[in-house]
C-alpha positions in Angstrom: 216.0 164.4 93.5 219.5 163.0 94.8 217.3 159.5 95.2 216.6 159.7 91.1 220.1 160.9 90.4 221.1 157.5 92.5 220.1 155.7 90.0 221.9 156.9 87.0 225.8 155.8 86.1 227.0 159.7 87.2 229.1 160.6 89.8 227.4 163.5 91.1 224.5 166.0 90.3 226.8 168.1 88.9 228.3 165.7 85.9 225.0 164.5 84.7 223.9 167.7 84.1 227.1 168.2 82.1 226.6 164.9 80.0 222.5 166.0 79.6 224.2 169.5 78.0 226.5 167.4 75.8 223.3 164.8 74.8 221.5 168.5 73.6 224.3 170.0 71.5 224.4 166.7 69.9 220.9 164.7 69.7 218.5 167.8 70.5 215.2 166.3 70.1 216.2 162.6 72.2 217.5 164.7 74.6 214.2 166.6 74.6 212.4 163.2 75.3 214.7 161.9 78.1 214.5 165.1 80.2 210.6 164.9 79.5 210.6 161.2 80.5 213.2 162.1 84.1 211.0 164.9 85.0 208.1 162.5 85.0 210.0 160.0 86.9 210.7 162.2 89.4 207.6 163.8 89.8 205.8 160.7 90.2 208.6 159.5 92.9 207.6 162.6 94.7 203.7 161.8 94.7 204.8 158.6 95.6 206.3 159.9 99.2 203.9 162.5 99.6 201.3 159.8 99.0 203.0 157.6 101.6 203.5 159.6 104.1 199.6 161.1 104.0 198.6 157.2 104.2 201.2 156.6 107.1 199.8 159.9 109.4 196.3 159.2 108.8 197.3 155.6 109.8 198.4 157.2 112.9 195.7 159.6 113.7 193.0 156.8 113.4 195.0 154.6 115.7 195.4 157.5 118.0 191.8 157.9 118.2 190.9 154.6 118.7 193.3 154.8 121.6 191.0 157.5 123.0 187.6 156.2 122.2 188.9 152.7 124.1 190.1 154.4 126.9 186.6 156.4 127.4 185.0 153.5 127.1 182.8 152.9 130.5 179.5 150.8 131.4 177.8 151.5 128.8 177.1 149.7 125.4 179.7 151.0 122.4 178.8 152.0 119.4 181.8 153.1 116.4 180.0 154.9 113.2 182.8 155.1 110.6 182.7 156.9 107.9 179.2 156.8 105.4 179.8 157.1 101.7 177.9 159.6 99.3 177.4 163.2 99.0 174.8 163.0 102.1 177.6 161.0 103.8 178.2 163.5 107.2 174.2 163.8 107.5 173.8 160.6 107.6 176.3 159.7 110.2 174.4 162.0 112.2 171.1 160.6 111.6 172.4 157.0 112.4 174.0 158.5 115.5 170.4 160.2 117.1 169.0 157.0 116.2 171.1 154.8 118.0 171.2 157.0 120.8 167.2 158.2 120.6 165.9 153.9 120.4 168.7 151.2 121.1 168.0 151.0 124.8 164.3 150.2 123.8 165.4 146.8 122.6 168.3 146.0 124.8 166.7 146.4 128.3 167.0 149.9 128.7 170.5 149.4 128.2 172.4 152.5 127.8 175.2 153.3 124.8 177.9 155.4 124.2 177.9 155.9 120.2 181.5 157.6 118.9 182.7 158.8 115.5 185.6 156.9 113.8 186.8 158.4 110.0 187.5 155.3 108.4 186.2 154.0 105.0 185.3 150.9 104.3 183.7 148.9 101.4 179.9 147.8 101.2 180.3 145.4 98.6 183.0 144.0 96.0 184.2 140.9 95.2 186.2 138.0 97.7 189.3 139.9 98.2 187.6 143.0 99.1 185.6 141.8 101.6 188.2 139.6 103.2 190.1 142.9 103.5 187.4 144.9 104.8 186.3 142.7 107.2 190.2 142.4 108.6 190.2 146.1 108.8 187.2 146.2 110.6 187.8 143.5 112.9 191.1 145.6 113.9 189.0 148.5 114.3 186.8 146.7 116.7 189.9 145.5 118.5 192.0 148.8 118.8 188.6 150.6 120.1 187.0 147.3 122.4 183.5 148.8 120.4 180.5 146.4 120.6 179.5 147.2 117.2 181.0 148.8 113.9 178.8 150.7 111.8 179.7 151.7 108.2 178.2 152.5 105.1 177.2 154.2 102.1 174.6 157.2 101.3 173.5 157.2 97.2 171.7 159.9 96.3 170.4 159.0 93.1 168.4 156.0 94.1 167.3 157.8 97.6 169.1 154.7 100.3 170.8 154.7 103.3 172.8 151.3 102.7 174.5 150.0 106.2 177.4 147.3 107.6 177.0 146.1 111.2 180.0 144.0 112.6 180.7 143.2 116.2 183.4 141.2 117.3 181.9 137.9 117.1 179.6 138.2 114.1 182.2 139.2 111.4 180.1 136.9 108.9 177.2 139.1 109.5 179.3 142.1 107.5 179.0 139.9 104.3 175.6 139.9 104.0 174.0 142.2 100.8 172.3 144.9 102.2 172.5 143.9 106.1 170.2 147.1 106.2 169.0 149.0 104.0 166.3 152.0 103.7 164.8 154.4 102.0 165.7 158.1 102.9 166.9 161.4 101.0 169.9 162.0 103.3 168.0 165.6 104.9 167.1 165.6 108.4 166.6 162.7 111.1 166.1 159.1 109.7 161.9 159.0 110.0 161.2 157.4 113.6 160.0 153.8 111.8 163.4 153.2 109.6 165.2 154.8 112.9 163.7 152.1 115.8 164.4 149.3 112.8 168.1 150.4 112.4 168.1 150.3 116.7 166.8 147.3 116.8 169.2 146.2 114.1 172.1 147.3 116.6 170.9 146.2 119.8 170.1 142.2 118.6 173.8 142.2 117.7 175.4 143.6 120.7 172.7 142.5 122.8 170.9 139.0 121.5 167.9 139.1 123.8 165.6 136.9 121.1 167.9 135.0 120.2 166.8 132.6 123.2 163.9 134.3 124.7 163.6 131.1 127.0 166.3 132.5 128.6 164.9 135.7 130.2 161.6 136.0 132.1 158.4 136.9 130.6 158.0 140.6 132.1 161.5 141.5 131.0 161.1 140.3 127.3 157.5 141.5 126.8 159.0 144.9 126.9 161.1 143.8 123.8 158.0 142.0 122.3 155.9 144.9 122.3 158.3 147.0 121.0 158.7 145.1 118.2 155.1 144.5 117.5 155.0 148.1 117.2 157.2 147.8 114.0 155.4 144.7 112.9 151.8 146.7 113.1 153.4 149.4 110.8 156.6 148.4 109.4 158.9 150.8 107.4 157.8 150.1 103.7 161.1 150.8 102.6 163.4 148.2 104.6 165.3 145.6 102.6 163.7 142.0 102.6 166.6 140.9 104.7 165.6 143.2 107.8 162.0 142.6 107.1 163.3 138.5 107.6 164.9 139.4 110.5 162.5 141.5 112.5 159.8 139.1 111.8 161.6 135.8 112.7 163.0 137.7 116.3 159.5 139.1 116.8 157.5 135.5 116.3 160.3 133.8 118.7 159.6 136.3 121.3 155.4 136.4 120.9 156.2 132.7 120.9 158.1 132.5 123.9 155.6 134.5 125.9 152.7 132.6 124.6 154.1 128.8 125.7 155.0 130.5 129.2 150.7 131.2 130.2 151.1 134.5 128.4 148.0 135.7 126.5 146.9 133.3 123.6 146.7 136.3 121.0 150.6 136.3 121.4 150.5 132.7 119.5 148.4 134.2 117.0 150.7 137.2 116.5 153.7 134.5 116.4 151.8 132.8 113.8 150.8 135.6 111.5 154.6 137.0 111.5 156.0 133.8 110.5 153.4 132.9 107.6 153.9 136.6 106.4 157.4 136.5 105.6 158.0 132.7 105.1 154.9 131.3 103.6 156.0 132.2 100.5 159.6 130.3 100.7 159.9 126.4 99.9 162.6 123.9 101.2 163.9 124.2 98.0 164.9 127.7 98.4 167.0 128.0 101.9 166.1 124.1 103.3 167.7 125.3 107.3 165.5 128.7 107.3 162.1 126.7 105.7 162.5 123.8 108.2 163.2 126.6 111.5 160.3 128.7 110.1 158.3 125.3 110.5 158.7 124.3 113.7 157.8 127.6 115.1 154.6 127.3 113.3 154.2 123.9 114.2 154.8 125.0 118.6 152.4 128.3 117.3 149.7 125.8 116.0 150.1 123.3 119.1 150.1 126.1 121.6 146.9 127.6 119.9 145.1 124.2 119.7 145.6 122.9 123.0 144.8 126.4 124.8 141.5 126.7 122.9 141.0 123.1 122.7 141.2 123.0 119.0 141.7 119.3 117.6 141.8 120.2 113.5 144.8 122.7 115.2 146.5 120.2 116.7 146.3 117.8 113.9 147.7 120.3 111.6 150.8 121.3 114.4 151.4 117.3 114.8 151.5 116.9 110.8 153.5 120.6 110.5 156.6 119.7 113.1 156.8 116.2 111.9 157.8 117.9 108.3 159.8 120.7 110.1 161.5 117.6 111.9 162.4 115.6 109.0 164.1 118.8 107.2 166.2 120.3 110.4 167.2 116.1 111.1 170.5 116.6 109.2 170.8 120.8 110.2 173.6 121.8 112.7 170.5 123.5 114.2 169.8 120.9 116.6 168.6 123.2 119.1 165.6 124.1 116.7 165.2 120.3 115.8 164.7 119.9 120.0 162.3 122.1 120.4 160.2 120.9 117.5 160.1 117.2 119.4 159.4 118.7 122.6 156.2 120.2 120.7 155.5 117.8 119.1 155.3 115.3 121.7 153.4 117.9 124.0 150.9 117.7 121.1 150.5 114.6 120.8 150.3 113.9 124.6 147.4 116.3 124.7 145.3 114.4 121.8 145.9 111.2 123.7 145.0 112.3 127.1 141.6 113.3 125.9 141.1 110.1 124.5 142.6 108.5 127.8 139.5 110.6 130.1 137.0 110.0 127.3 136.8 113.6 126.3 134.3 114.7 123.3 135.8 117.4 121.2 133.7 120.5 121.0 131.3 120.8 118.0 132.0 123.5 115.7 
């Protein structure tokens, strides 16, 4: 009150509520109004505080607890849920939470993970600004808790979805992306076992980016992965978003892939094949130029793989004619690395067709 009273040309408490009597003997009903207008003003000054001094302890709860979860963190794989939007908001936090915990080491090596609650909200969508500001905050959470991944979102009821983030330290891009996953579910009970092995897998291929470069790891050890995911390729949750359906079929055909050019069995190339021309062979170059021209060269290695194990020539014409187009479009990509392994196939192709022309070899009659 003293603060408000600071502000007026009176020397005390005291003498303006002498000159307020005066201002009602004389001008009753502007009085009237100007107390009605300083009681508002000073009511609003005290929201103001109360309002931020709540902000300024939850500030400091939160970064009290994020003190604690970092200094529990141990071996394992860490996992922050913040807060989850909606009416079904706490159920779902717990139904992301078994999840996690129930199928993430399935697709990270039998990694385990350590997944802890942090109450902080966060935005799903909005314009520029909002985003910019939600990814800062969440990039401090990730910081001030040394989490692998940040998970928030938003439950809405009336359309029935389960509408998640996923950030980790060095993907913060990843966070922009419209409906990074997305599902289907009511909000009552666990997430059903399909939607919660997709939302796993989502996790674990950003903390842990096994198929990212499945060259990288041997055969035995991925096919573990690869079968996993075939599982969700053979009967895929109907209700994830097309993104996720993009994503598990690309990191599925690099892994088949992967295990079928390393002497791994042929119907993994056929598997490779089938994922990419389900979720791609719609798209044109028009549409995303990069993704089309990637998608092509691993159907162009699928089809060379194919036709020189079963000693197909119309196959490995059709690889030779399909990485030669997935060439020319990835020639000016920063994705070099996709461009390189296109030539290597192609050349292997092409170094087969001429070696049975070199020994005199007949191609089979079909």
């Amino acid at each position: 009150m003293s603060q408000v009273f600071q502000l007026l040309p009176f020397g005390s408490v005291e003498e303006a509520g002498r000159a307020v009597t005066a201002l009602l003997e004389g001008y009753p009903v502007a009085a009237l109004v100007l107390v009605a207008f300083a009681l508002v003003v000073v009511v609003m000054l005290g929201l103001s505080a109360a309002t931020a001094v709540r902000v300024q302890a939850v500030r400091l709860w939160r970064d009290a607890r994020m003190r604690a979860v970092r200094n529990r963190r141990d071996h394992r794989a860490l996992v922050v849920v913040g807060s989850i939007k909606g009416t079904r908001g706490h159920a779902s936090r717990r139904a992301v939470r078994k999840a996690l915990e129930a199928h993430f080491g399935g697709f990270a090596f039998s990694a385990p993970v350590a997944v802890e609650y942090l109450t902080v909200d966060l935005e799903t969508g909005g314009d520029d600004a909002t985003l910019d500001h939600t990814l800062r905050e969440a990039d401090r959470i990730l910081r001030g808790t040394n989490a692998d991944l940040l998970v928030w979102g938003q439950h809405r009821l009336m359309r029935g979805t389960l509408s998640l983030r996923l950030m980790t330290p060095t993907m913060p891009e990843m966070a922009r992306q419209a409906g990074a996953f997305e599902v289907k579910w009511n909000g009552r009970g666990e997430l059903p076992d399909d939607a919660g092995e997709a939302l796993a897998y989502a996790a674990a291929r950003r903390v842990r980016p096994v198929l990212n470069r499945p060259q990288d790891y041997k055969p035995e050890r991925l096919s573990e992965i690869v079968r996993k995911l075939d599982g969700l390729m053979i009967d895929p949750p109907r209700t994830l978003n097309l993104e996720m359906r993009r994503e598990l079929s690309t990191d599925f055909a690099s892994g088949a892939l992967s295990l079928g050019e390393r002497g791994g069995e042929v119907v993994w190339l056929h598997k490779a094949l089938e994922a990419r021309k389900a979720v791609f062979g719609e798209m044109t170059r028009q549409d995303d130029p990069i993704a089309w021209g990637v998608a092509q060269q691993e159907i162009g290695r699928c089809l060379a793989a194919i036709g020189e194990r079963e000693n197909d020539r119309a196959t490995l014409e059709n690889a030779v004619a399909t990485l030669k187009v997935a060439l020319d479009a990835l020639r000016t990509a920063p994705q070099m690395l996709a461009a390189e392994s296109a030539m290597r196939a192609l050349a292997r192709a092409e170094s087969a067709m001429q070696q049975r022309k070199r020994v005199g070899l007949r191609w089979p009659i079909l």
